[in-house]
N, C-alpha and C positions, 0 to 999 in steps of 0.2 A: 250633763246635757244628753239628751235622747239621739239617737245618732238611725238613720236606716240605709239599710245593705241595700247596695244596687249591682246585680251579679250579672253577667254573660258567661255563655258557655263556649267550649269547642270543644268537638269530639270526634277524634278521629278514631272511623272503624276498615280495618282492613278489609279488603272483599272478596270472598271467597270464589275467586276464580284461580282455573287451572295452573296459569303463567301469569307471570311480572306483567306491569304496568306500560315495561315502554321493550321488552325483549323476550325471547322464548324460555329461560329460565320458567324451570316448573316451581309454583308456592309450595317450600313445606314447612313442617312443622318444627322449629326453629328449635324447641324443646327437646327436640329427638333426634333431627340432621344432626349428622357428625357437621364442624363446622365448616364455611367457605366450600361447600359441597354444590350448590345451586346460582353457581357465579359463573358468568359469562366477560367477553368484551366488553358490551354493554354496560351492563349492570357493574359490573367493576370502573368503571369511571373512563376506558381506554380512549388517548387521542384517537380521531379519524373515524370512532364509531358513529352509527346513528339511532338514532331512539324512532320505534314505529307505536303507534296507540295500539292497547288494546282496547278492541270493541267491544268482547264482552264489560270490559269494567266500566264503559260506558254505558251499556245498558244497563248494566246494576245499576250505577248512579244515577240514571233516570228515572226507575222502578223507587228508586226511597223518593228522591224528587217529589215525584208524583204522588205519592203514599202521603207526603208532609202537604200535601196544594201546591206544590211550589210553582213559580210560571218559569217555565223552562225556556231558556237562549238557544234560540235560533242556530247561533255561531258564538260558541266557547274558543277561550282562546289560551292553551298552554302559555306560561310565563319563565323567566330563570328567576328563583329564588337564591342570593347569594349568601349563601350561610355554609360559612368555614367549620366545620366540624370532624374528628375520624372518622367518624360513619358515614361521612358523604363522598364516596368516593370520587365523585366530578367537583368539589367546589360548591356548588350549588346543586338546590333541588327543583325540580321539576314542576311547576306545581301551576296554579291558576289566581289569577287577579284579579283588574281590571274585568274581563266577562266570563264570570266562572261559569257554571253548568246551570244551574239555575238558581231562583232569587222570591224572596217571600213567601214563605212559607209559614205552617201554624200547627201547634199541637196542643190539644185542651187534657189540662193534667187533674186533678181529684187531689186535693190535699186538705187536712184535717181543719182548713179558712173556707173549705168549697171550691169548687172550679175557679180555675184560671188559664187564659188563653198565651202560650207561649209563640211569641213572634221571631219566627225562622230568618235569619238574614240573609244568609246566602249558601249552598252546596257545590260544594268545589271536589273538583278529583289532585292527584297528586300521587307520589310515591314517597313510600318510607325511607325511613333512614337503615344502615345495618346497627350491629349489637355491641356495645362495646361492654367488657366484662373486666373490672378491677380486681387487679391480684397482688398479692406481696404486700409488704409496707416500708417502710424506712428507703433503704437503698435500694432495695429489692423490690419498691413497689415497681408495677407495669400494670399495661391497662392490651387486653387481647381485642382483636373485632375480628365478627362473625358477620360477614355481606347477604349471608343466605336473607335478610329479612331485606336486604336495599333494594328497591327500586318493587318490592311488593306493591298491590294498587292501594290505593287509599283516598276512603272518603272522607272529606272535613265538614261536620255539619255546623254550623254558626250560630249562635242565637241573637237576638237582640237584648241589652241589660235587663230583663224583665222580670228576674228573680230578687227576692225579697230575704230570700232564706234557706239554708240548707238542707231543710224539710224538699222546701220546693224543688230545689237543684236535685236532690237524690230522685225522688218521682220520676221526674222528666229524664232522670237518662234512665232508667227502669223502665218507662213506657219507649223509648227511643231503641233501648238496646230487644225490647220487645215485636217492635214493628218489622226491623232488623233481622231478626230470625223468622216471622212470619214470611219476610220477603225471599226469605233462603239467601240471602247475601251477606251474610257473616253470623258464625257461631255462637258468639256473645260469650266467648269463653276468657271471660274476663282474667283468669288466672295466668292465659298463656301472652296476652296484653294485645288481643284480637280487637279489643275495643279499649281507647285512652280518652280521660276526661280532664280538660284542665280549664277549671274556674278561673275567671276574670273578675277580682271583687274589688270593690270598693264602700266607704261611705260617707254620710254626708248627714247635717243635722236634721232630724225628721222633720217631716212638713207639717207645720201647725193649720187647725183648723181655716179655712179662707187664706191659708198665705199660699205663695209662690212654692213649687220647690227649687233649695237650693242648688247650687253647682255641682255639678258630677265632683267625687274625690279622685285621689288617684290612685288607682288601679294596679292591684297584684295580682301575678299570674302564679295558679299552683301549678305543677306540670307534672301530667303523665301519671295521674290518681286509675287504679288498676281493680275497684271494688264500691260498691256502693254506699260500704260504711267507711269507709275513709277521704267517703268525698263529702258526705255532709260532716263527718266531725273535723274533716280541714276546713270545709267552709266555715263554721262555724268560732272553729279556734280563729280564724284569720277575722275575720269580724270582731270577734270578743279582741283579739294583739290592736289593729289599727285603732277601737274605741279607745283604748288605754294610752296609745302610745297619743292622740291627737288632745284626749283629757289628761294629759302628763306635759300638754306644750313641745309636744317632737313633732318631725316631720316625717310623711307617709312618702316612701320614697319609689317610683316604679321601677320592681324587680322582678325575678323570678323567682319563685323558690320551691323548694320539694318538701314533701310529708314527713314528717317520721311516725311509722305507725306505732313504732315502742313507746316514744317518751310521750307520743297524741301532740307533736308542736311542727312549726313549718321552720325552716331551715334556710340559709340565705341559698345561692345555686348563683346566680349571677344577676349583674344591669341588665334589664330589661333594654331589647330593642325595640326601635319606632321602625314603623315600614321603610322609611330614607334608608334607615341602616340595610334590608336587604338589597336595597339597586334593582327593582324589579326590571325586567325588560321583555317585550314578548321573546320564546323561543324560536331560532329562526330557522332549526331542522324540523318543527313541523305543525302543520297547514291545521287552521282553526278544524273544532268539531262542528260538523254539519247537522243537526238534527232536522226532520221534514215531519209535517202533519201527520202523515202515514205511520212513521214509524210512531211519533207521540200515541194516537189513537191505538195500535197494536197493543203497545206494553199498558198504558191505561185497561183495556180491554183484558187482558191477564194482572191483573193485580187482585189477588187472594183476595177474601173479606179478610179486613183488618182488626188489629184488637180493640181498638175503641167501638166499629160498627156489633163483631159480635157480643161484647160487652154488653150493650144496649140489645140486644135481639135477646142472651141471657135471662134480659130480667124482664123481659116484656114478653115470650115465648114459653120460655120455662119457667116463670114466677119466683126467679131466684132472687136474694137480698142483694144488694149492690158491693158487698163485702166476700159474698162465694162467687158471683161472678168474675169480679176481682181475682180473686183467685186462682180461677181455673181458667181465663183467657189471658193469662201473663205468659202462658206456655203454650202455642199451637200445639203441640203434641199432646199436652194436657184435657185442651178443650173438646178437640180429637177424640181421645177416649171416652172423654164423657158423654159428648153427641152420640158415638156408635152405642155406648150403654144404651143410653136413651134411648133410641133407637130399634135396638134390639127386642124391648120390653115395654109395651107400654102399657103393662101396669104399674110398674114401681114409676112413682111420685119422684120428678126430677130433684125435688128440693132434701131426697135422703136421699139419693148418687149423688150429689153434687158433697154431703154434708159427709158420705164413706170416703170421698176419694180422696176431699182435704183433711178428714179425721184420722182414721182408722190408716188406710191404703199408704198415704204421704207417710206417716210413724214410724210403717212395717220398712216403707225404701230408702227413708233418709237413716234410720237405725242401721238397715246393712249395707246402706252404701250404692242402692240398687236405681238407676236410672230405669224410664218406663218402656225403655227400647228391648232393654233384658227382663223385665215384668211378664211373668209364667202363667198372671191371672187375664185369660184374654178378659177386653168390656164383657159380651155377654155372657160371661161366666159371674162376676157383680152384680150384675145385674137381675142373676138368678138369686146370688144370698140376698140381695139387700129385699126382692119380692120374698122368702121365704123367712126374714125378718119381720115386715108390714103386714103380712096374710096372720102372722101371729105362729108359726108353725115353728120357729127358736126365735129363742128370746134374746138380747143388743147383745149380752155379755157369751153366749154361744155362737152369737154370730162372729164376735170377734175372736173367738177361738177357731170357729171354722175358717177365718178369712186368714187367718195365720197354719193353720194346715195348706188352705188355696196356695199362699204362697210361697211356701217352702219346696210344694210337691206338684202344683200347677195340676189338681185336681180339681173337678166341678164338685161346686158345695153339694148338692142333692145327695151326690156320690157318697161325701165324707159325713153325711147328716145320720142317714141310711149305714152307713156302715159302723160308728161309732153309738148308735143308739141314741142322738141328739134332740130327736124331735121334743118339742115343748109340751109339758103335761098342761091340759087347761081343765081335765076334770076334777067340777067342784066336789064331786063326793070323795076323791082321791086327797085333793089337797086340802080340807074340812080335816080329813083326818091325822096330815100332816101336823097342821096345826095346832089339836090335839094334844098329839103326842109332845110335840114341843114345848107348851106349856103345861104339861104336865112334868117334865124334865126339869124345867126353870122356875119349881113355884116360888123363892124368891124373889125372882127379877119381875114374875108377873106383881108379885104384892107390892113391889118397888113402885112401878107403874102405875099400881091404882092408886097409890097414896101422892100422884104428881109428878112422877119422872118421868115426862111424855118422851124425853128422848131416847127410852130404852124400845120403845118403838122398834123403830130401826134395828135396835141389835136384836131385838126377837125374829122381824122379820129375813135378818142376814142367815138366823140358825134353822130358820124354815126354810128357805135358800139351800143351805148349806144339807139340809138331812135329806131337801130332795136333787144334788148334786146339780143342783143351778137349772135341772131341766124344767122347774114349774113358772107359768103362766106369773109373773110378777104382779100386774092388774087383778089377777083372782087370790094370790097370794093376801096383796093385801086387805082385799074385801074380808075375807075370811076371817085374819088376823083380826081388824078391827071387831067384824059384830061377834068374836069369841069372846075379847077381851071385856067388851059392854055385858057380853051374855051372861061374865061371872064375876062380874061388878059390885 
């Protein structure tokens, strides 16, 4: 039987402000703090304390809010979430319910079906849990916790079941974790688990032409997926387990479970709780969020262009494909340089910047490891090799020799053109004679060719290449080659 996935998401991303959620504890980095170093009263669970909001994490959470459409509440209303776990040093977590922050929201994704519009359910604030760390085994096992990460801010973004498929689920937190960092409100540093995504999936027997769909199925929670390819290949192994297990006559039971990236399978973790099980209750040290017109209109009012509007400006402004656009507005700081190239120069044809930076440039930084913050090639420096590529003055394969001098030594191409002796030969009397010589070298290969071996083409023209040290005019190169090889036919 034909079975289709019906998925939700939640994604909590922590927000990159100074201090905790509800105490003056400074955020650090939890990978590097020695442990239990950024613990307070507070934040450590103590009777008698009190919990005050932070504002800033409120304004962040209104800033994505408003990035997603979302219609924003008036008056949010802090909750207790009752969840027993080490990490939660009070018993419960802190978090929002009944009227989170705000509600309805939408995000239109690009996937290999075409567009599709994901409907946002609700964005809520909350604080994290701390860290707990298994050690030992047998007798010996113990389990450590590290609080530096509890009571950190945290936003939960919601979706409504609207995904179909893992393809889908992976985009949308790609575009999400991208808005994210446009807004400067978290790093997207998926490794240090700054952003967590755990699928809601289920299925149910697909919808035949003109029928009903049927009944929601029920519903497994992945938790705490830290990468983008281990969230569509979870989603997808968990789709492919429940077909199997519902076409085998078992029953789909609501649980939790975790990844395992080795073996690629999901793992039981625990029963699945229903909202009864937390006891929500509002919190009653402290007083609903107040949001006013004023303030809405301010942060609406500073909200950056976004990745989807520049997207669209990409390919309607610079005439770029919807594939390099793509590309280079997945990164504000990517897009960034490319605008300033642009910018700089306008001669060079946006659609060869656009084709250096994800070509060539991306190669040279993902090979050594080099992020574009530490990148020695400023834009207008690009922006000069890639014009002294298109004028014709070096040719692709010297250019990419010089782009790898730019940045090693974060010299200007002109500089290294001029001083290496690079410039492209395009005189035909020069390279006539190249030509020449080279089949007169190869008489062979030339008789090979005339009796049908068009593919030795190419290797004639590599040693014409090759005798004039790559600096010749490829275009007159081959003009020459060919009316030589007819001329002695």
């Amino acid at each position: 039987m034909p079975y289709e996935a019906v998925i939700g998401l939640e994604i909590h991303a922590e927000l990159a402000t100074r201090s905790k959620m509800f105490c003056a504890c400074p955020v650090v980095d939890t990978t590097v703090a020695a442990p239990n170093t950024a613990v307070c009263p507070v934040c450590a669970g103590m009777p008698g304390t009190l919990p005050v909001v932070n504002a800033a994490a409120v304004e962040y959470g209104l800033r994505v809010a408003l990035a997603l459409g979302c219609q924003i509440n008036p008056g949010s209303i802090f909750a207790r979430k009752n969840y027993f776990y080490p990490d939660l040093p009070k018993g419960y977590q802190i978090s929002q319910y009944e009227e989170p922050l705000a509600r309805n929201g939408r995000i239109t994704i690009r996937t290999s079906q075409g567009e599709k519009t994901i409907r946002i359910r609700r964005v809520h604030l909350e604080e994290d849990t701390g860290k707990l760390t298994h050690a030992g085994s047998g007798k010996q096992a113990h389990t450590l916790v590290d609080l530096n990460r509890a009571g950190v801010p945290l936003l939960e973004i919601v979706t409504e079941p609207d995904f179909r498929s893992g393809e889908e689920v992976r985009i949308y937190a790609q575009a999400l974790r991208s808005i994210l960092r446009y807004l400067e409100v978290n790093s997207g540093d998926m490794q240090k688990g700054v952003m967590r995504i755990e699928p809601n999936i289920s299925i149910r027997p697909a919808v035949r032409e003109g029928g009903q769909p049927a009944p929601l199925g029920t519903r497994v929670e992945v938790k705490n997926l830290n990468s983008f390819r281990a969230l569509e290949r979870a989603t997808n192994y968990e789709i492919q387990r429940q077909a199997a297990a519902l076409e085998a006559g078992e029953v789909v039971h609501q649980v939790t479970v975790g990844w395992d990236d080795a073996k690629e399978i999901t793992v039981l973790q625990r029963v699945k709780e229903g909202e009864d099980d937390y006891r929500y209750f509002p919190e009653p040290d402290l007083q609903p969020v107040v949001v006013d017109e004023a303030q809405i209109a301010r942060l609406h009012a500073e909200l950056p262009e976004l990745p989807e509007a520049r997207f669209q400006r990409f390919c309607t402004q610079h005439g770029l494909t919807e594939y390099a656009a793509g590309v280079l507005v997945e990164e504000k700081a990517v897009a960034d340089y490319f605008e300033a190239a642009a910018a700089a120069n306008a001669v060079v044809t946006p659609k060869a910047l656009a084709n250096w930076i994800s070509g060539e440039l991306f190669g040279l930084m993902n090979q050594a490891g080099v992020t574009l913050d530490r990148l020695l090639i400023r834009a207008e420096a690009l922006a000069e090799l890639v014009q002294l590529v298109e004028q014709g003055k070096i040719n692709q394969a010297t250019g990419r020799e010089v782009l790898g001098e730019m940045f090693r030594s974060g010299k200007a191409a002109g500089e290294i053109v001029r001083a290496r002796g690079l410039e492209q030969v395009s005189d035909a009397d020069f390279i006539t004679g190249l030509v020449g010589e080279t089949l007169a070298a190869y008489p062979q290969e030339v008789a090979d060719y005339r009796t049908g071996k068009e593919t030795l083409f190419n290797w004639l023209f590599g040693q014409v290449m090759r005798k004039a040290g790559g600096r010749a005019n490829p275009q007159v190169v081959r003009q020459a080659l060919s009316k030589q090889l007819k001329d002695t036919s």
